[in-house]
C-alpha positions as CSV (number, residue, x, y, z in Angstrom):
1,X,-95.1,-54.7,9.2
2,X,-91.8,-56.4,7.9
3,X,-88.4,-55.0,9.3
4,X,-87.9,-53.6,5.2
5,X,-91.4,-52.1,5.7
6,X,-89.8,-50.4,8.7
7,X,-87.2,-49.3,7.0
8,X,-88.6,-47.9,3.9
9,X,-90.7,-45.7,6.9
10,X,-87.8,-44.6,8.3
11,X,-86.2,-41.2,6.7
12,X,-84.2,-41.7,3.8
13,X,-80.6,-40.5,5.1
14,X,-80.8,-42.8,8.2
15,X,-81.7,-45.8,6.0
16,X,-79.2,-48.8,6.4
17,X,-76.2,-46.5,8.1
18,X,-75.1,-48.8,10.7
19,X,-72.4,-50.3,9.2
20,X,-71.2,-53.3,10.7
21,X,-66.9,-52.6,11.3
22,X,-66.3,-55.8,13.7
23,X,-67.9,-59.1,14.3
24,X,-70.4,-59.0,17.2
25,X,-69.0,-62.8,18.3
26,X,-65.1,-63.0,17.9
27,X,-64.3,-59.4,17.0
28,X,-62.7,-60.3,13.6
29,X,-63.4,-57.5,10.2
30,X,-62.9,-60.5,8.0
31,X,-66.1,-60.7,6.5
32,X,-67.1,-61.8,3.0
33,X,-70.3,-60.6,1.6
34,X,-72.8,-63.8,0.8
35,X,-75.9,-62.2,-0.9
36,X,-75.9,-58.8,-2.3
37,X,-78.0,-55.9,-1.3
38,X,-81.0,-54.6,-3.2
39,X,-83.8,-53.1,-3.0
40,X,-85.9,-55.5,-0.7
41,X,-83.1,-56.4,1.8
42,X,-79.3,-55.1,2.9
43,X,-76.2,-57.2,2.4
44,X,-75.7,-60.2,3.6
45,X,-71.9,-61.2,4.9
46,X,-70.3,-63.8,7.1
47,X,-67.4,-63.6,9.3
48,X,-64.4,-65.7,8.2
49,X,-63.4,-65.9,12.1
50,X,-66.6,-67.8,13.5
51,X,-68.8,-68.0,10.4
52,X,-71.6,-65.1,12.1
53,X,-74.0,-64.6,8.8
54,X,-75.1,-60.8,9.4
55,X,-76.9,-57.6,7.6
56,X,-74.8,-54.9,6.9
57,X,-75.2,-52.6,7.0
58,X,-78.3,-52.6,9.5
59,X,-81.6,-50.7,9.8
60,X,-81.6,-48.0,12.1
61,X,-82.5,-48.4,15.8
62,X,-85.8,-46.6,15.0
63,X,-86.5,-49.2,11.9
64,X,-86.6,-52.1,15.0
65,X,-88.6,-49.9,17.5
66,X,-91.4,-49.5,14.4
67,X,-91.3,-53.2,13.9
68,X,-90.8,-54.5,17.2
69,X,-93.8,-52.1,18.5
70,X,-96.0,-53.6,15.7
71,X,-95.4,-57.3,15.5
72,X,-94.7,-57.6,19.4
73,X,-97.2,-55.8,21.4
């Protein structure tokens, strides 16, 4: 199972909600968006502070526990 197979498991409304509001690394919400979203992957952007390349927004907690259950145990 891929993380987007998680995803498209998990229910519709929590799909992709975690938006990402500050850089996990420098703290900075200077981000510019690198490769759009669509309908096999999220957004890709990178932080103009320290250059972090991140999803946002994410999958769900329960979209990692599915994956990380499946691949990893």
């Amino acid at each position: 199972m891929t993380l987007m197979d998680a995803a498209r498991q998990a229910s519709p409304e929590s799909r992709f909600t975690r938006h990402v509001e500050t850089c996990a690394i420098c703290g900075s919400a200077d981000f510019i968006e690198v490769a759009p979203a669509n309908q096999d992957r999220c957004r890709i952007a990178m932080c103009q502070g320290c250059g972090l390349f991140f999803a946002s927004p994410t999958l769900p907690l329960e979209a990692f526990a599915d994956f990380y259950d499946d691949e990893f145990s």
